[in-house]
N, C-alpha and C positions, 0 to 999 in steps of 0.2 A: 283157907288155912291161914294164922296167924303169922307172921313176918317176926320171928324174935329181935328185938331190940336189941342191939349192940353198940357196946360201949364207944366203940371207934369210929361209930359213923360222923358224933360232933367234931372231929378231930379231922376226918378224913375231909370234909366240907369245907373247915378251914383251910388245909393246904390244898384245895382246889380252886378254893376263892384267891390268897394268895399268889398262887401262879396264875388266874385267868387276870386278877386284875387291873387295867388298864395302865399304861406308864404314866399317861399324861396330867397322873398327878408328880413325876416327880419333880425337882427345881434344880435351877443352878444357880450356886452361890459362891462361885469362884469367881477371883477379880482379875483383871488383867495383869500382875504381879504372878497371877497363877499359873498361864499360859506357859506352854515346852516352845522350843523352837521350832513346832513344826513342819513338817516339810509342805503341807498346802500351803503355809505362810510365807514361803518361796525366802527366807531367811529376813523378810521384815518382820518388824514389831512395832506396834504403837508407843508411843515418847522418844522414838529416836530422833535427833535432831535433822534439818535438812542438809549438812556437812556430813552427817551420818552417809543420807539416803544419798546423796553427789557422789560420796567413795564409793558407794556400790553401785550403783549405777552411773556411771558420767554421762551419762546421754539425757538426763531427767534435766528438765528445764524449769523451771518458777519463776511465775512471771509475779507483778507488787503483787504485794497482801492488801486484802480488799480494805475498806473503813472497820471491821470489825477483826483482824487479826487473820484471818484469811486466806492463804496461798492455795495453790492447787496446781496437780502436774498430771500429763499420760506416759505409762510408758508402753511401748508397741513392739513387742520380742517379735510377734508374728508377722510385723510389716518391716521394721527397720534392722537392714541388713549390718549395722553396724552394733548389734547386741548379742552378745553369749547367751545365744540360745539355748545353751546347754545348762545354764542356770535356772532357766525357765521352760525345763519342755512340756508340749502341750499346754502353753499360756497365748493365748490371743491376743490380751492387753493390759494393761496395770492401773489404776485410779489412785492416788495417793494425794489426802486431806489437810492439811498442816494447818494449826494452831500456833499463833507466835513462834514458830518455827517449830512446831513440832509434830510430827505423824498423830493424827488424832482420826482418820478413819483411813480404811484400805480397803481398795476393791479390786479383785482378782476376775479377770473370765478366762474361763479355760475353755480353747475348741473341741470339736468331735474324738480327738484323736486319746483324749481324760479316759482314764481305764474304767470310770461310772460314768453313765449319763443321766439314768432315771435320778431326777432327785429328792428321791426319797433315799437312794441307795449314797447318794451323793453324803447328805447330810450324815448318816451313819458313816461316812469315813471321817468327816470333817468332827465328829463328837470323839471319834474314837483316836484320832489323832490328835486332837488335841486336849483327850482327857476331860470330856465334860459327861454329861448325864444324857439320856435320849429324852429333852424338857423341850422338844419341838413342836411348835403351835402353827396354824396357818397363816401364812403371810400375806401380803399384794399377791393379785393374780394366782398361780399355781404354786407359790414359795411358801416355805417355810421361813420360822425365825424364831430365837433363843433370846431369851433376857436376862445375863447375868447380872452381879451386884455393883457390876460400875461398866459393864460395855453390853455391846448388843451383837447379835450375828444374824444376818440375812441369806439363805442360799435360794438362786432360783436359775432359769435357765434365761440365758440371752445370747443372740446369733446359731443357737441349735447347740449351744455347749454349756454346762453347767458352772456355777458364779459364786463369790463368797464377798460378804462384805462385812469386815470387822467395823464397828462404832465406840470411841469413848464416850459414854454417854453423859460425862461429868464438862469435857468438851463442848458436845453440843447446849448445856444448860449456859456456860458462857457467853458462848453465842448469843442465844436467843436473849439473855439479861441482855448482852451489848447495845442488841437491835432493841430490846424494849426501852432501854434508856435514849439510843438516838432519837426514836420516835417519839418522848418523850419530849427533848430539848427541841425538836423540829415541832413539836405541836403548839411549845410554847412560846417559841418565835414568829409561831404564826399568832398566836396572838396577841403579840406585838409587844413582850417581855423576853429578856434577855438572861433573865434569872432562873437558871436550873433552878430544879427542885432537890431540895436534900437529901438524901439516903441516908434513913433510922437502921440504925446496928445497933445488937445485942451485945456486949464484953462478955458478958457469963454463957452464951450459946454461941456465940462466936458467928451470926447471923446478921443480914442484914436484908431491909425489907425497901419496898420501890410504893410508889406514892399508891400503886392500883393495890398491892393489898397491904393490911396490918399486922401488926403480931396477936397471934390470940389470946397471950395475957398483956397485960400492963408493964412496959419495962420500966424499970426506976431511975431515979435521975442518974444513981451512981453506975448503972450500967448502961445507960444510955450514950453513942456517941454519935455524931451525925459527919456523914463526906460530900462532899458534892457530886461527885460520879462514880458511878458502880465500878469504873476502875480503880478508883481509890479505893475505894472498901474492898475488892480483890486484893491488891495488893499489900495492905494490911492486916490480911490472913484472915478474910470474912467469905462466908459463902452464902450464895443465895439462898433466903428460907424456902424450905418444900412448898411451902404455900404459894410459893409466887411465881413457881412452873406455870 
């Protein structure tokens, strides 16, 4: 016997599809302007200064900033009896990154005692608190990790208690331009010239390119400027071309 065709079976199929279909296409495009204060972020935020992070904790120590701008500090609620613990409960230890003095990554572990531990479950707290999309991919080892439009999030587990690691990830391309200029001017020492190489910047992109790659069109003389160190082009309001990640 014949199955009569009905009209609502195309319909019914699509909202079957729609509710079955997988999250992991969705994305997140919020920046870190976008972030609440939320409570996993234990009352840090990335760009505070380190006078910021001193008044809230006085126990945070920094030692110099490396050759590329560099500081870094621990803090340890779980072992140093001299920390309000109550600021931090169920926090094991703190990792805080600074850039020219400024928080540009933050790493949180939290012990057994974290009201999740699976982190899968983890990570659903950490979207939902701080208001992002569940856009969680596999990380290193058993972790997960999220790629927004200017930072990054890491959660995984370490010492048996689940972890969160906030990244500016405009920060770390600093960085690494930094070290690819040092090892530039150290290459060229080594052979036996003293003369940096110039750094070609764009005026109308507002970009600027490092001797290993070019610009993909031709820039013209009149927007052509040249620096001699990618700190100089930083600080004239130049950012590294995408290409030369």
């Amino acid at each position: 016997m014949r199955v009569p065709f009905r009209r609502e079976f195309p319909i019914l199929l699509l909202l079957l599809f729609a509710f079955t279909a997988p999250s992991a296409t969705a994305q997140c495009t919020q920046k870190l302007a976008d972030l609440p204060p939320a409570p996993e972020l234990l009352g840090f935020r990335l760009g505070m200064t380190k006078e910021q992070v001193k008044a809230y904790v006085p126990q945070a120590a920094f030692g110099h900033a490396d050759p590329f701008g560099v500081s870094k500090t621990t803090i340890n609620p779980y072992f140093d009896p001299t920390i309000d613990k109550t600021k931090f409960p169920s926090v094991r230890s703190i990792s805080l990154d600074l850039l020219d003095d400024h928080l540009t990554s933050l790493w949180i572990g939290y012990d057994d005692t974290f009201k999740v531990q699976v982190i899968e479950e983890f990570a659903k707290v950490v979207s939902a608190s701080l208001k992002l999309p569940e856009a969680w991919s596999a990380g290193r080892g058993r972790g997960l990790q999220m790629k927004c439009a200017d930072f990054h999030l890491i959660v995984s587990t370490i010492a048996g208690g689940p972890s969160l690691r906030v990244l500016d990830i405009g920060a770390e391309d600093v960085v690494a331009a930094r070290r690819q200029a040092k090892e530039e001017r150290d290459a060229a020492a080594e052979a036996g010239t003293s003369e940096e190489a110039e750094i070609v910047a764009d005026k109308q992109a507002k970009v600027y390119y490092l001797s290993t790659c070019q610009s993909p069109r031709e820039i013209s003389e009149a927007n052509k400027i040249l620096f001699k160190t990618t700190e100089d082009a930083e600080k004239a309001g130049f950012k590294l071309a995408k290409n030369c990640h």
